[in-house]
N, CA and C atoms of all chains as a GROMACS GRO file, in nm:
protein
  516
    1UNK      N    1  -9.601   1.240  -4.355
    1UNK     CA    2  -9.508   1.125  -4.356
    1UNK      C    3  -9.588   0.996  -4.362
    2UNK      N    4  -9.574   0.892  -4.472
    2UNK     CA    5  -9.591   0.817  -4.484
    2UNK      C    6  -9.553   0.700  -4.402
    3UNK      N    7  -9.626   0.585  -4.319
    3UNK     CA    8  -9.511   0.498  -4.214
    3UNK      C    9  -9.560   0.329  -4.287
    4UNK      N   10  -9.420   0.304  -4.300
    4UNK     CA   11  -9.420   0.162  -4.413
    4UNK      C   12  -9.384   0.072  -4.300
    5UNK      N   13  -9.470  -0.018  -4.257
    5UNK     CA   14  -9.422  -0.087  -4.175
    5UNK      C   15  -9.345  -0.192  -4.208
    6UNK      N   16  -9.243  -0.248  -4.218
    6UNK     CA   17  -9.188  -0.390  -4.232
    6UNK      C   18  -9.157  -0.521  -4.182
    7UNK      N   19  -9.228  -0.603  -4.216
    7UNK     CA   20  -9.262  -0.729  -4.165
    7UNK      C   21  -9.114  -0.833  -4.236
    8UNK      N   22  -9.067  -0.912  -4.128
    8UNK     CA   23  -8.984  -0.988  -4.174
    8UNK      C   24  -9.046  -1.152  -4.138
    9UNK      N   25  -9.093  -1.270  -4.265
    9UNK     CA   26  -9.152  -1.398  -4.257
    9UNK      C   27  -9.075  -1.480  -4.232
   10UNK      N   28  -9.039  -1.558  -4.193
   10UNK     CA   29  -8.935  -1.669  -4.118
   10UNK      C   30  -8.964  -1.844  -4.149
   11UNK      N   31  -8.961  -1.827  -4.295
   11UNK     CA   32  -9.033  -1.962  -4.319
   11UNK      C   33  -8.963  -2.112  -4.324
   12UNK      N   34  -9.003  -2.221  -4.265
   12UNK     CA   35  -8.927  -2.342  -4.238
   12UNK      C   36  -9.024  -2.444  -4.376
   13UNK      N   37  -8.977  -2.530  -4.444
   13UNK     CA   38  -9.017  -2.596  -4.512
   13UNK      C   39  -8.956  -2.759  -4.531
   14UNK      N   40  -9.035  -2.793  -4.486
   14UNK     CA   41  -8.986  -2.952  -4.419
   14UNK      C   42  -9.067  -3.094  -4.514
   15UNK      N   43  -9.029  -3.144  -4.529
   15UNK     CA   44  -9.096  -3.315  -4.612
   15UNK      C   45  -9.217  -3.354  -4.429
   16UNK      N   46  -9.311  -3.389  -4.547
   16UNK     CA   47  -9.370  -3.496  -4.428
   16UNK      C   48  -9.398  -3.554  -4.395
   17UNK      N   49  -9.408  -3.644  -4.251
   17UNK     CA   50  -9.358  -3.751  -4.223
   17UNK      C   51  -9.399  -3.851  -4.301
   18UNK      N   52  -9.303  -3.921  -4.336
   18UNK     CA   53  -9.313  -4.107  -4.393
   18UNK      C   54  -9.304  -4.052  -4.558
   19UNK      N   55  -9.257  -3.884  -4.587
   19UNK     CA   56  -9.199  -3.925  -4.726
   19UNK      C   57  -9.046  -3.916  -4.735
   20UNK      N   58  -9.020  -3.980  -4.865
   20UNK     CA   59  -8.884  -4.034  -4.879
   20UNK      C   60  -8.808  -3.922  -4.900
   21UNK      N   61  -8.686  -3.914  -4.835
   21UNK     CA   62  -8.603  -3.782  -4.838
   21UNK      C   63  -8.452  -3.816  -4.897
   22UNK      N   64  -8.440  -3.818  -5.041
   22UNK     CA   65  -8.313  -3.885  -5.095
   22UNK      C   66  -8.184  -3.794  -5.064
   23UNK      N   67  -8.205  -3.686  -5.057
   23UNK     CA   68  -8.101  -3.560  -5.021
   23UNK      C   69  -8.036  -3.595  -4.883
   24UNK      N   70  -8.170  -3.577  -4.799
   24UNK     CA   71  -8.142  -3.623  -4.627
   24UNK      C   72  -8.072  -3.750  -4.624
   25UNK      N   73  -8.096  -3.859  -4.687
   25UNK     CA   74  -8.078  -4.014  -4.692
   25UNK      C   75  -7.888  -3.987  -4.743
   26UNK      N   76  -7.890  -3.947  -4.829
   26UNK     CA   77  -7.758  -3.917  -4.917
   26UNK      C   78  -7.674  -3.891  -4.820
   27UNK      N   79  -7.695  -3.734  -4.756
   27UNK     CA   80  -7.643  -3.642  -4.674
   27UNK      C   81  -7.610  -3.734  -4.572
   28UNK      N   82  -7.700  -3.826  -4.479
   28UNK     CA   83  -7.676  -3.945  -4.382
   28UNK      C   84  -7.539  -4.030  -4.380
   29UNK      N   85  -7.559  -4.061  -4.508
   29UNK     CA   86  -7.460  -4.156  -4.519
   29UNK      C   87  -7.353  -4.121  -4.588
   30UNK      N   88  -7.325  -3.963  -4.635
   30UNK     CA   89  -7.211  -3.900  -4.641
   30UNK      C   90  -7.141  -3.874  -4.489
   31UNK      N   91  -7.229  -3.878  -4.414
   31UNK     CA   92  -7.195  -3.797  -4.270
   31UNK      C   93  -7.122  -3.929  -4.204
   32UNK      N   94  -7.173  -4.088  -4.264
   32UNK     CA   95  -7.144  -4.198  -4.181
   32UNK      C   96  -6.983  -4.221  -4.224
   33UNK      N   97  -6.970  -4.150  -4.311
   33UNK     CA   98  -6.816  -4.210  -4.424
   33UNK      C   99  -6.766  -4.111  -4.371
   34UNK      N  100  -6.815  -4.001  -4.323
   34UNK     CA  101  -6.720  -3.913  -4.227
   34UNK      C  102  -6.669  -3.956  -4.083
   35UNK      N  103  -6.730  -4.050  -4.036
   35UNK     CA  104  -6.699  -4.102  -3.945
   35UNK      C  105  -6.817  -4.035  -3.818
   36UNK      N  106  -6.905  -3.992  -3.855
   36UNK     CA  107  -7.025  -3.891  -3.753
   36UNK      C  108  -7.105  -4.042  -3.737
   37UNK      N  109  -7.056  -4.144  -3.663
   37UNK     CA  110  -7.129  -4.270  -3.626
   37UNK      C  111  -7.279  -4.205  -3.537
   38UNK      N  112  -7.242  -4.134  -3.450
   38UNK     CA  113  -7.358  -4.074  -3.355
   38UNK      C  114  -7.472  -4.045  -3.395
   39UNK      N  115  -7.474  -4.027  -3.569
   39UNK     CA  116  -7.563  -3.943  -3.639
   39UNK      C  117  -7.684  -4.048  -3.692
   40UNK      N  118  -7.854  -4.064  -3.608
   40UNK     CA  119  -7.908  -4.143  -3.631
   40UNK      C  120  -8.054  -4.065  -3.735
   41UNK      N  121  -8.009  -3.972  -3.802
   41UNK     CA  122  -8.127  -3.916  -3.878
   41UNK      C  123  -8.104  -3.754  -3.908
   42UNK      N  124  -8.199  -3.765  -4.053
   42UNK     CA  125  -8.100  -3.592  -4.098
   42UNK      C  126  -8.258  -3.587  -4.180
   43UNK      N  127  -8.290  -3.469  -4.142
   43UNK     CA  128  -8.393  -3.409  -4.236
   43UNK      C  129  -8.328  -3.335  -4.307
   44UNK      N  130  -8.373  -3.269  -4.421
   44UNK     CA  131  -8.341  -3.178  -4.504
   44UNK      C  132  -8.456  -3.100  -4.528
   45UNK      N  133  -8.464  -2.957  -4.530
   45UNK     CA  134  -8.584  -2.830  -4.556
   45UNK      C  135  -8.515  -2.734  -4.630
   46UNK      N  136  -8.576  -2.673  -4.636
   46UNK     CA  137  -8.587  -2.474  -4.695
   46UNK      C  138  -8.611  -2.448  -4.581
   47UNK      N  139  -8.549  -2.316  -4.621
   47UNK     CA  140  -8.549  -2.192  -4.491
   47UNK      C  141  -8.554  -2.029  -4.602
   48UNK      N  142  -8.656  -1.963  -4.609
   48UNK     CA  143  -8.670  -1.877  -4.643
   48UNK      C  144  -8.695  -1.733  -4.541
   49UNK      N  145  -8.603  -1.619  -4.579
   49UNK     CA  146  -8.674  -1.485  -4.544
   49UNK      C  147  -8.723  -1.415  -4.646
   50UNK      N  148  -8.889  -1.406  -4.612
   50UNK     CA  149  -8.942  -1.269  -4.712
   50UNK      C  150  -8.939  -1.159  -4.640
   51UNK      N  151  -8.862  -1.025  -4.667
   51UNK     CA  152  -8.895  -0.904  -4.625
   51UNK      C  153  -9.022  -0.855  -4.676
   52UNK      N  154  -9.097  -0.804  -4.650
   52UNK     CA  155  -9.221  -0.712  -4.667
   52UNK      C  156  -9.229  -0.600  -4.656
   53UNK      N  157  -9.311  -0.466  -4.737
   53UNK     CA  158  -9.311  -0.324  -4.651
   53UNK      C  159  -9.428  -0.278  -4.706
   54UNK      N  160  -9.504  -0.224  -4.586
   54UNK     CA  161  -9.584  -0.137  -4.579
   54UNK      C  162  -9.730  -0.225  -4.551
   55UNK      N  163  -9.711  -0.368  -4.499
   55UNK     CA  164  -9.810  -0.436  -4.451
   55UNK      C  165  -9.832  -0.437  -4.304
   56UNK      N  166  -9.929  -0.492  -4.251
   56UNK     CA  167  -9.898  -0.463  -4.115
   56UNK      C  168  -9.936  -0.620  -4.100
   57UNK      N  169  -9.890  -0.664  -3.935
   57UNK     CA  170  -9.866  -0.824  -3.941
   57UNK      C  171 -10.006  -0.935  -3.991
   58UNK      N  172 -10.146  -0.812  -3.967
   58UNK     CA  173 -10.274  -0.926  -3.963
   58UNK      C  174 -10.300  -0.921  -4.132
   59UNK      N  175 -10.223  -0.834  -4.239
   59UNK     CA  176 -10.227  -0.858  -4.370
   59UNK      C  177 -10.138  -0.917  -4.408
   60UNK      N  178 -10.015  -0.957  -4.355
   60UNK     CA  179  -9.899  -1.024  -4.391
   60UNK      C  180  -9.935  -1.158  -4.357
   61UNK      N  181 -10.002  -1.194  -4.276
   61UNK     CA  182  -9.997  -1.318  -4.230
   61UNK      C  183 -10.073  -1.427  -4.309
   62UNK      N  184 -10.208  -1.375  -4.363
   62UNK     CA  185 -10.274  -1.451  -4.462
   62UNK      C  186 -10.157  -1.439  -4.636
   63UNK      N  187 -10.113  -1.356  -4.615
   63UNK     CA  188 -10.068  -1.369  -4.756
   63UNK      C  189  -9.890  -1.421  -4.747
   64UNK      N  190  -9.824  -1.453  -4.624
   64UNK     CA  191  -9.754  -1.550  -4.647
   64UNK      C  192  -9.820  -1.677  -4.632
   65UNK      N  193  -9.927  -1.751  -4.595
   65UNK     CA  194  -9.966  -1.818  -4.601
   65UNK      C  195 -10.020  -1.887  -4.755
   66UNK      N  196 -10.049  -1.737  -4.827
   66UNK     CA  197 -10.098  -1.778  -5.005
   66UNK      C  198  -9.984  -1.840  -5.025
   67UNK      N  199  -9.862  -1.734  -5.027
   67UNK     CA  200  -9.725  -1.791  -5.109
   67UNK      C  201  -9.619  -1.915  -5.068
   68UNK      N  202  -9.702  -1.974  -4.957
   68UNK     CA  203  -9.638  -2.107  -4.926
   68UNK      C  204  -9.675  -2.208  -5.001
   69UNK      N  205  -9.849  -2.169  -5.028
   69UNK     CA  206  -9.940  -2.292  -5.054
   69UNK      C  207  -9.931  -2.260  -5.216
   70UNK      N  208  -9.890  -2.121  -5.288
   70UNK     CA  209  -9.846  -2.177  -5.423
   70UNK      C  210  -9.754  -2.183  -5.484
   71UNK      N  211  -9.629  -2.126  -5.426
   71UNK     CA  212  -9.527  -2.139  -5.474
   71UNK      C  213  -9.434  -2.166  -5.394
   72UNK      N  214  -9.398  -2.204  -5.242
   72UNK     CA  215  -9.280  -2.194  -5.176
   72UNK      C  216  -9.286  -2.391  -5.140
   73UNK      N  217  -9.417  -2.397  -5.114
   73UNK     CA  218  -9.423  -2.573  -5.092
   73UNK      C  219  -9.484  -2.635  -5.125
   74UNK      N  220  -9.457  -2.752  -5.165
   74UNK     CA  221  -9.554  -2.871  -5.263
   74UNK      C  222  -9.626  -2.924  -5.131
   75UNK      N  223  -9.745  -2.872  -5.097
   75UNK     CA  224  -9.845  -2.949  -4.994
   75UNK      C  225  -9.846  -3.077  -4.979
   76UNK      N  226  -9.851  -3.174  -5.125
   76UNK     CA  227  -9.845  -3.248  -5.125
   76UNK      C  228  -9.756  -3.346  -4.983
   77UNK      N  229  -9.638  -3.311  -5.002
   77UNK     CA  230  -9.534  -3.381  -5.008
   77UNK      C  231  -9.459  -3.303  -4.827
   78UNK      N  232  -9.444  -3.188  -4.872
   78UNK     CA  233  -9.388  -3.074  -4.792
   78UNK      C  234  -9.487  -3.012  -4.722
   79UNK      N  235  -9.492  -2.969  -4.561
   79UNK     CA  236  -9.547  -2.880  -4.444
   79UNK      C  237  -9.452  -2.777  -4.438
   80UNK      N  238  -9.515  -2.628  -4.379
   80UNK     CA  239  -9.450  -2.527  -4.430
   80UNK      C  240  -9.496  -2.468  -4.251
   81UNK      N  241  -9.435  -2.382  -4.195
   81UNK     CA  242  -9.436  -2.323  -4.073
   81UNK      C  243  -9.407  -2.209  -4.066
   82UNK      N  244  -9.436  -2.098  -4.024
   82UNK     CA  245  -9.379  -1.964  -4.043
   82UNK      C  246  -9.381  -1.829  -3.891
   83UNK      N  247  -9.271  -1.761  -3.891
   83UNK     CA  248  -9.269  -1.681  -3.800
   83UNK      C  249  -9.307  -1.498  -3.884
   84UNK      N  250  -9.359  -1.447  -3.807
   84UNK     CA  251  -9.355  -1.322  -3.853
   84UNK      C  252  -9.311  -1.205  -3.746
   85UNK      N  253  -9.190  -1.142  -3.812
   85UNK     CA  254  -9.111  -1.067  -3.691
   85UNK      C  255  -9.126  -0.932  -3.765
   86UNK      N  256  -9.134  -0.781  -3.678
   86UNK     CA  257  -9.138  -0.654  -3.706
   86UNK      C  258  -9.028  -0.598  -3.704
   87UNK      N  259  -7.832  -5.025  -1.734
   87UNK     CA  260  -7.885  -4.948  -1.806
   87UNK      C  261  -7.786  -4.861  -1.836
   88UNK      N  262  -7.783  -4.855  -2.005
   88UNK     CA  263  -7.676  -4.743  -2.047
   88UNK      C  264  -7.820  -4.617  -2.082
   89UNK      N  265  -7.753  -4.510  -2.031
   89UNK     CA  266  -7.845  -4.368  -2.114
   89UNK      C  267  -7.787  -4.367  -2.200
   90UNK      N  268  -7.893  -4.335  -2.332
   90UNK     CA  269  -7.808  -4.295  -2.390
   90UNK      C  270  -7.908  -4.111  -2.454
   91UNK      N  271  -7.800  -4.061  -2.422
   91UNK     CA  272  -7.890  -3.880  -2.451
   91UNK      C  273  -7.928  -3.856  -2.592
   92UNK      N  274  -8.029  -3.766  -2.649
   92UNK     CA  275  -8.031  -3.738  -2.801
   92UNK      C  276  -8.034  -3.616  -2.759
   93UNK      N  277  -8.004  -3.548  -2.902
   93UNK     CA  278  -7.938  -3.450  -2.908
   93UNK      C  279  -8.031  -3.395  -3.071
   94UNK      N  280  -8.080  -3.327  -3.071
   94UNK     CA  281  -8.154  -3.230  -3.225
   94UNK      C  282  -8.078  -3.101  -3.226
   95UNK      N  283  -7.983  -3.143  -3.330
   95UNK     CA  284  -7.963  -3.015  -3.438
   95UNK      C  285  -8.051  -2.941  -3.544
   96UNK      N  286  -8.052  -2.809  -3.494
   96UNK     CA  287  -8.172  -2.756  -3.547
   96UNK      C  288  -8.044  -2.633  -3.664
   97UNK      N  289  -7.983  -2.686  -3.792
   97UNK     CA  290  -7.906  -2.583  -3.832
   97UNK      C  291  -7.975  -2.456  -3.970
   98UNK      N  292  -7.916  -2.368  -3.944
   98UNK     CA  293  -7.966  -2.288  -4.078
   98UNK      C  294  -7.856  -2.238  -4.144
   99UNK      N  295  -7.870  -2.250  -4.262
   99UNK     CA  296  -7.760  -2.205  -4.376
   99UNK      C  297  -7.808  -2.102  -4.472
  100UNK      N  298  -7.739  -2.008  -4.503
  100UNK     CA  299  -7.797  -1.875  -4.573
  100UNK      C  300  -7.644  -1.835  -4.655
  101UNK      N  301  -7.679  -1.739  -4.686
  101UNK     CA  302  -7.564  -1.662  -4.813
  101UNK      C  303  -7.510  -1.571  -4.728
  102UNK      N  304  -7.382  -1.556  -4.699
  102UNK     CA  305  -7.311  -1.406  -4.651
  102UNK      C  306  -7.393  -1.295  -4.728
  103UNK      N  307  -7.378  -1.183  -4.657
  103UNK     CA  308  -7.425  -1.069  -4.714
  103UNK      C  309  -7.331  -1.015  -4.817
  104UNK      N  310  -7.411  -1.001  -4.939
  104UNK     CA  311  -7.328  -0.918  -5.062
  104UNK      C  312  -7.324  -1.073  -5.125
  105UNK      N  313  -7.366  -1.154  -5.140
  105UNK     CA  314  -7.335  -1.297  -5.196
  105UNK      C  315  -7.434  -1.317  -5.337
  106UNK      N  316  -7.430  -1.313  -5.422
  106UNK     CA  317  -7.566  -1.305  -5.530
  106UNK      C  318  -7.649  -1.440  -5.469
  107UNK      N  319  -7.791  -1.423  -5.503
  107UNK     CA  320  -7.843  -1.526  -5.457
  107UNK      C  321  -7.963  -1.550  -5.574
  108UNK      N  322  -7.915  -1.588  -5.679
  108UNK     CA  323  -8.026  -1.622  -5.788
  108UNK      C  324  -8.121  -1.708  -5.760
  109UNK      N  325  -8.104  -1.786  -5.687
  109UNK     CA  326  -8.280  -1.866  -5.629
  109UNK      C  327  -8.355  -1.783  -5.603
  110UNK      N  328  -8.315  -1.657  -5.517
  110UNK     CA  329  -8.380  -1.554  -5.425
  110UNK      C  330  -8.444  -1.492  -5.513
  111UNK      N  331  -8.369  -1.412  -5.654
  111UNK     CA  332  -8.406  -1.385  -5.734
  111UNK      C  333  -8.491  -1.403  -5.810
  112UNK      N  334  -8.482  -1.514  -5.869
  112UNK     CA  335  -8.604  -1.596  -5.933
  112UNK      C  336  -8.706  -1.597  -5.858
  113UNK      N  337  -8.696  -1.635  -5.751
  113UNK     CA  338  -8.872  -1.641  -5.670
  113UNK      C  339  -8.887  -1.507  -5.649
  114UNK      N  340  -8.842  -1.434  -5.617
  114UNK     CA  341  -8.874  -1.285  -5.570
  114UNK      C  342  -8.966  -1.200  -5.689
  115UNK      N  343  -8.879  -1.252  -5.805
  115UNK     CA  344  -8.941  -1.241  -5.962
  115UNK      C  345  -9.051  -1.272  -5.966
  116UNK      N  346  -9.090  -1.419  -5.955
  116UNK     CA  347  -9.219  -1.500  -5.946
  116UNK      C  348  -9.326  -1.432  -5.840
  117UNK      N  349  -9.295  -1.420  -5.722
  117UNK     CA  350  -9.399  -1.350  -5.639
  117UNK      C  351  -9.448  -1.209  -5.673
  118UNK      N  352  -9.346  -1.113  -5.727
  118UNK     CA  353  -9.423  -0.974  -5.786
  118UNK      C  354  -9.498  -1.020  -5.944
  119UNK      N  355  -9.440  -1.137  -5.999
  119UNK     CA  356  -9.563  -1.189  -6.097
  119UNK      C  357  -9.689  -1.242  -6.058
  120UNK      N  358  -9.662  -1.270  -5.907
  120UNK     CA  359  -9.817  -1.333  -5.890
  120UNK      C  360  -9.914  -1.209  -5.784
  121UNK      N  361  -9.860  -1.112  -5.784
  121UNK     CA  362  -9.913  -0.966  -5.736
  121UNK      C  363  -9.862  -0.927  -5.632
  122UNK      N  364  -9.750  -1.003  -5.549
  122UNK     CA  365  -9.752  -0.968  -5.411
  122UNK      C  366  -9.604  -0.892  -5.400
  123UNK      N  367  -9.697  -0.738  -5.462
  123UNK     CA  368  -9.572  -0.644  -5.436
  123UNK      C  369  -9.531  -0.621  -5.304
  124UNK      N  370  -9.583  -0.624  -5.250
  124UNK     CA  371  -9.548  -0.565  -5.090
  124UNK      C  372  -9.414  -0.656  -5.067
  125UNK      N  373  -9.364  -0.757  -5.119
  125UNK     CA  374  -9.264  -0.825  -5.112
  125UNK      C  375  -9.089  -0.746  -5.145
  126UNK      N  376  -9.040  -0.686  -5.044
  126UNK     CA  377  -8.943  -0.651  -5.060
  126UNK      C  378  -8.761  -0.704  -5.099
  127UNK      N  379  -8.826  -0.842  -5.082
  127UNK     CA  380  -8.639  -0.909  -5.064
  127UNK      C  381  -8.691  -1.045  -5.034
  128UNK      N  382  -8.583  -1.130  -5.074
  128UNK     CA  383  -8.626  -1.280  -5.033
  128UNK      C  384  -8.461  -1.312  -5.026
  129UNK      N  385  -8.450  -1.433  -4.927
  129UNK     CA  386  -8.349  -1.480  -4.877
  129UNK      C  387  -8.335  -1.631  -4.908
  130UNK      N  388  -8.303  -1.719  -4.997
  130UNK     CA  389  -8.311  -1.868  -4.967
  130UNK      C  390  -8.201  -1.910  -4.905
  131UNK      N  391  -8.216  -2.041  -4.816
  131UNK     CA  392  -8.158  -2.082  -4.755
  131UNK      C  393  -8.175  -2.225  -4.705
  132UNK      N  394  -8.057  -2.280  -4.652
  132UNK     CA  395  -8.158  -2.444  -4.596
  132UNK      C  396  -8.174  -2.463  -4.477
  133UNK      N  397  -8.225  -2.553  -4.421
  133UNK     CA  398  -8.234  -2.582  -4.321
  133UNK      C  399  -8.251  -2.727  -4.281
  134UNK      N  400  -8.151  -2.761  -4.178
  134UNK     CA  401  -8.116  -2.907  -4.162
  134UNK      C  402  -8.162  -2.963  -4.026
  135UNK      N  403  -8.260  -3.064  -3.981
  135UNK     CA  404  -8.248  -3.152  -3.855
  135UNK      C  405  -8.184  -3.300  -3.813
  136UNK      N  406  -8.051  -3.277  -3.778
  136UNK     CA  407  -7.988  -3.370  -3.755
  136UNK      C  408  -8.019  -3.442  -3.571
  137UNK      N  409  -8.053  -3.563  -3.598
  137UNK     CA  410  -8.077  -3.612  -3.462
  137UNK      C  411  -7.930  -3.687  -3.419
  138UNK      N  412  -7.893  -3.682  -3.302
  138UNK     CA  413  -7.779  -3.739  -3.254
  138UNK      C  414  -7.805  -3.850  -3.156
  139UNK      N  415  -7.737  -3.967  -3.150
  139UNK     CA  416  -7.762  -4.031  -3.010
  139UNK      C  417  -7.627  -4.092  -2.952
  140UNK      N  418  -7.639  -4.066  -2.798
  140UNK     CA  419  -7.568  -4.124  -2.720
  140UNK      C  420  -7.448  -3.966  -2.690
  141UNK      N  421  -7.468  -3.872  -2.735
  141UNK     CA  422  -7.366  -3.744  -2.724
  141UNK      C  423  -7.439  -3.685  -2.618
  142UNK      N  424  -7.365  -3.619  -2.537
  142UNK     CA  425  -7.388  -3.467  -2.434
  142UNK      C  426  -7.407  -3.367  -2.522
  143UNK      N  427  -7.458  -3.240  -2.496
  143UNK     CA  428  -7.484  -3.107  -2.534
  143UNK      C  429  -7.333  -3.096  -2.583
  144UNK      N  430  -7.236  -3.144  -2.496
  144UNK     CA  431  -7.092  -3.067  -2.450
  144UNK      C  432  -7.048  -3.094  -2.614
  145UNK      N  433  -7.048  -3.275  -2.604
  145UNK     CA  434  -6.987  -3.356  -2.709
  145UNK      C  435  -7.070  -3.352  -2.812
  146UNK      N  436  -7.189  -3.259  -2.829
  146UNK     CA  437  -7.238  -3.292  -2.967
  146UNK      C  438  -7.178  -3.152  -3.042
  147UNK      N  439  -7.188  -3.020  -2.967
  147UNK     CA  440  -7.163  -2.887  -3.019
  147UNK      C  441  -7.074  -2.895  -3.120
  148UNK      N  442  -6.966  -2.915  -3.118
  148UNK     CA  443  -6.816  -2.936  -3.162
  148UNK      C  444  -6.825  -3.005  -3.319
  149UNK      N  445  -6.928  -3.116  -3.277
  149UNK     CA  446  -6.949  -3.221  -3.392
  149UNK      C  447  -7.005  -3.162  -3.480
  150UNK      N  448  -7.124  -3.093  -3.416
  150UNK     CA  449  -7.233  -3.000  -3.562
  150UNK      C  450  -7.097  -2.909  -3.616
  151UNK      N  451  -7.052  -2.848  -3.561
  151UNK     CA  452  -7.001  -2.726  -3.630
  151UNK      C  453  -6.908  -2.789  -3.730
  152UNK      N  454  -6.812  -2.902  -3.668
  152UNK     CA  455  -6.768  -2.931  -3.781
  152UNK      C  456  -6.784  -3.014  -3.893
  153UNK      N  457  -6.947  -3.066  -3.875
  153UNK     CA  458  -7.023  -3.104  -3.979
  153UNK      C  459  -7.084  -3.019  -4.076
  154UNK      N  460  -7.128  -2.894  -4.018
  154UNK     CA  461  -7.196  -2.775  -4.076
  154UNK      C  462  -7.033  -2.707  -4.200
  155UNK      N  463  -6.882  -2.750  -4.104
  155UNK     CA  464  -6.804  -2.640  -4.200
  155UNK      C  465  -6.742  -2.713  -4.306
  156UNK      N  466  -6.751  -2.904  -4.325
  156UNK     CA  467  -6.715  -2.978  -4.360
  156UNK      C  468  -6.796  -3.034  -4.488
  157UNK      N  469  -6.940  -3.011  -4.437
  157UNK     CA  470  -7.030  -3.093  -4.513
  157UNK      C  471  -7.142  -3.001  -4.592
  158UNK      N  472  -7.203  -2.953  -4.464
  158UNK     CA  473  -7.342  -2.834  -4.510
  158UNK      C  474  -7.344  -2.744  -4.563
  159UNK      N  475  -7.222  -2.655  -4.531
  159UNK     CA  476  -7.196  -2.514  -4.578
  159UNK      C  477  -7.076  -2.496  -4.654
  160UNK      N  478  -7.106  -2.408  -4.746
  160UNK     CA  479  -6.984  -2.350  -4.846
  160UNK      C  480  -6.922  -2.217  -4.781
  161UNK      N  481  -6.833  -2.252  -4.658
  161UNK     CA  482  -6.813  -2.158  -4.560
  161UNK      C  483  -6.733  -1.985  -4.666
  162UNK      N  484  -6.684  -2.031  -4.772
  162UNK     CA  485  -6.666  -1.900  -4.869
  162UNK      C  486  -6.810  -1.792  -4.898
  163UNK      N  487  -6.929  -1.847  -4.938
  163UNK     CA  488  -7.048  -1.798  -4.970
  163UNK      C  489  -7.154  -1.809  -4.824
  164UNK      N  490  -7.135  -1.884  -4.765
  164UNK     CA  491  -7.273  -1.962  -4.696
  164UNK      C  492  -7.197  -1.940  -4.558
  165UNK      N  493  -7.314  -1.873  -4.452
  165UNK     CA  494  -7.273  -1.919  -4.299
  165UNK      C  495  -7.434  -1.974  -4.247
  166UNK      N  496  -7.365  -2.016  -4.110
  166UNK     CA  497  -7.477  -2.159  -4.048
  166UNK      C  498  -7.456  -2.070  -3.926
  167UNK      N  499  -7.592  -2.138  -3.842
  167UNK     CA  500  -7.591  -2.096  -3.749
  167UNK      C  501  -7.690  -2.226  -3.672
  168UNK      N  502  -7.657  -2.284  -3.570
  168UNK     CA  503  -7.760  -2.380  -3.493
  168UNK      C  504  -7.744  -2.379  -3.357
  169UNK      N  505  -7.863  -2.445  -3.324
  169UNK     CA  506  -7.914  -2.464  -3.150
  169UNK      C  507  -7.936  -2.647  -3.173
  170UNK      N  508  -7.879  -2.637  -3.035
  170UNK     CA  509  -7.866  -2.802  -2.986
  170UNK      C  510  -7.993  -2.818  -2.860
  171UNK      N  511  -8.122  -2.946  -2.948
  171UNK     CA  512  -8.226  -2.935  -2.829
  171UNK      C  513  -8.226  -3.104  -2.784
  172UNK      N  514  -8.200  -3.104  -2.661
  172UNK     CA  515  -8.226  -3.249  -2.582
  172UNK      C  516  -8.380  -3.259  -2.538
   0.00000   0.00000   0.00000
């Protein structure tokens, strides 16, 4: 018997700080015309799950780390954070 | 001295299950193009930080949700789920 372990990645993808967030900004002041006066700031991110199988967490972990830095977030601009659950 | 409390909405928005999710798709595509078969499933989703001020835990709960079913989420396709941090 073969044992495939499966790793589930829990990734948050956020702007960072002091860049301009026109979505969040938008979303703000849709929320103010709703009457949500209370509401003094709105980020906007990604939220991704990658399932995985047959890695185990200390090989999963460098290689969600590849696929943030080339395809899930613009470094530039965007910080990326991640959980890894079994 | 008035307090006034803050309040961080920490929300996440995802696809009901059985919902097609062609973003998911497409990247899921893209990552077994860039070798990383071990990749079983991908989930996109967003994720929102709304800061509040001058609300209780009590008086902010109520507000997210019906900001999340009003504004954030396409409660037909999409459910949310958030935690309120002071």
């Amino acid at each position: 018997m073969i044992i495939r372990p499966e790793m589930l990645a829990k990734i948050h993808i956020t702007f960072k700080n002091g860049v301009l967030d026109p979505q969040g900004k938008a979303v703000h002041h849709a929320l103010k015309d709703l009457g949500y006066d209370e509401v003094s700031g709105i980020q906007m991110g990604k939220y991704l799950e990658v399932r995985m199988e047959g890695v185990s967490r200390e090989e999963a972990e460098p290689r969600v780390k590849e696929m943030c830095e080339k395809l899930f977030a613009n470094t530039v601009i965007e910080s990326y954070r991640f959980t890894l659950d079994s």
